[in-house]
C-alpha positions as CSV (number, residue, x, y, z in Angstrom):
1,X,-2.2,-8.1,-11.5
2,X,-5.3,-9.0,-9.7
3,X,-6.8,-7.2,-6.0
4,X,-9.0,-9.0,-3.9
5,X,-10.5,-6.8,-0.9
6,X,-13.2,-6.9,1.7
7,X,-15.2,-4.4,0.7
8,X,-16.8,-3.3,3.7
9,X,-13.1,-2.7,4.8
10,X,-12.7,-0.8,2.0
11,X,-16.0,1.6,2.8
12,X,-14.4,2.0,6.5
13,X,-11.1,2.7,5.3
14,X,-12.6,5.2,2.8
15,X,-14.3,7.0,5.6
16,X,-11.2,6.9,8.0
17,X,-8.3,8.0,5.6
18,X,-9.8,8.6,2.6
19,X,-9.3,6.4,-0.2
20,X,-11.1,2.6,-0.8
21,X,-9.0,0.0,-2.3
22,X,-10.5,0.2,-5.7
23,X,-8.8,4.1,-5.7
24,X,-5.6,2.6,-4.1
25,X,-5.0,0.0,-6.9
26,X,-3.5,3.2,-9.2
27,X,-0.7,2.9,-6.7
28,X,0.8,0.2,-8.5
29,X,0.9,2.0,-11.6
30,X,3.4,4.4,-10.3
31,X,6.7,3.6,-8.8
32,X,6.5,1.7,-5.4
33,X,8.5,0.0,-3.0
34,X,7.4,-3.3,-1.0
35,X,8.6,-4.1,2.4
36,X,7.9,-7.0,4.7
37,X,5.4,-6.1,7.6
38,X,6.2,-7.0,11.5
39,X,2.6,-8.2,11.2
40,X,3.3,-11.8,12.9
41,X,-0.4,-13.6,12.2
42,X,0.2,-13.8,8.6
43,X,2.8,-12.9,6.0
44,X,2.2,-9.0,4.9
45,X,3.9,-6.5,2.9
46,X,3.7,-2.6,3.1
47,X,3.7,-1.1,-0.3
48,X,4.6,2.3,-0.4
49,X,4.3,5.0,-3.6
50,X,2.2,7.9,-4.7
51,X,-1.1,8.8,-6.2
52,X,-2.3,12.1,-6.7
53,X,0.9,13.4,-5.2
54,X,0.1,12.2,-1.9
55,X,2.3,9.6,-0.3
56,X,0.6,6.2,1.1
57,X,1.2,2.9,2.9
58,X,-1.1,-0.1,1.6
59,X,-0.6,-3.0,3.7
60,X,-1.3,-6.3,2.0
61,X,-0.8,-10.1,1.5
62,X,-0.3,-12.0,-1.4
63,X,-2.7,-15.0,-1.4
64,X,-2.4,-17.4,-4.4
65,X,-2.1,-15.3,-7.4
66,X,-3.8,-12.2,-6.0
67,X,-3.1,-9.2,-3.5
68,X,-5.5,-9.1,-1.0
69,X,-5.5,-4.7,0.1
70,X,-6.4,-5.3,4.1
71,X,-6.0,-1.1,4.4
72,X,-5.2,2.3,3.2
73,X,-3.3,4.9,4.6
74,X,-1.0,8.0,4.4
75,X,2.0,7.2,4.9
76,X,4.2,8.1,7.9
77,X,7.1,10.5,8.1
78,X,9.6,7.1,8.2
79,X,7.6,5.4,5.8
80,X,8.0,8.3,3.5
81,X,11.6,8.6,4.6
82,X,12.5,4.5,3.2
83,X,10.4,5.3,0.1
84,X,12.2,8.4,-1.3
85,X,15.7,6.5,-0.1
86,X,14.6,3.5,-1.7
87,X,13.7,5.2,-5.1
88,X,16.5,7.7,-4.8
89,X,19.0,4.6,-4.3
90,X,17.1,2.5,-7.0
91,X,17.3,5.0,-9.5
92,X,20.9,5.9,-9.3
């Protein structure tokens, strides 16, 4: 899997919530879920699952054969809501 970023979007999203998208590529070592984004400019995809016990929402898009990270964040309480349904439904 290969990440493409900006990466002075990636020091401002480090200073805003914490985490750059070099940290936030772990995510995808860990269970996930991936849901389309209302985003209407271009075709994105919020990836939700865990790192370092925290919950968070990466919102991407998937440009040739790489994921481009646009940000970083916690996620929200119905974010984290679809993601323990989700993996709760997925693993049973």
């Amino acid at each position: 899997m290969q990440f493409e970023f900006d990466a002075k979007k990636s020091l401002r999203n480090k200073q805003k919530h914490g985490v750059d998208s070099n940290q936030i590529q772990k995510l995808w070592k860990s269970p996930f879920v991936e849901l389309v984004s209302k985003y209407e400019d271009e075709p994105r995809r919020l990836v939700i699952g865990t790192l370092a016990d925290t919950v968070w929402t990466v919102i991407v898009t998937h440009r040739d054969e790489k994921i481009r990270i646009i940000s970083a964040r916690r996620a929200r309480e119905d974010e984290k809501e679809v993601y323990q349904k989700l993996r709760k439904n997925h693993s049973g």
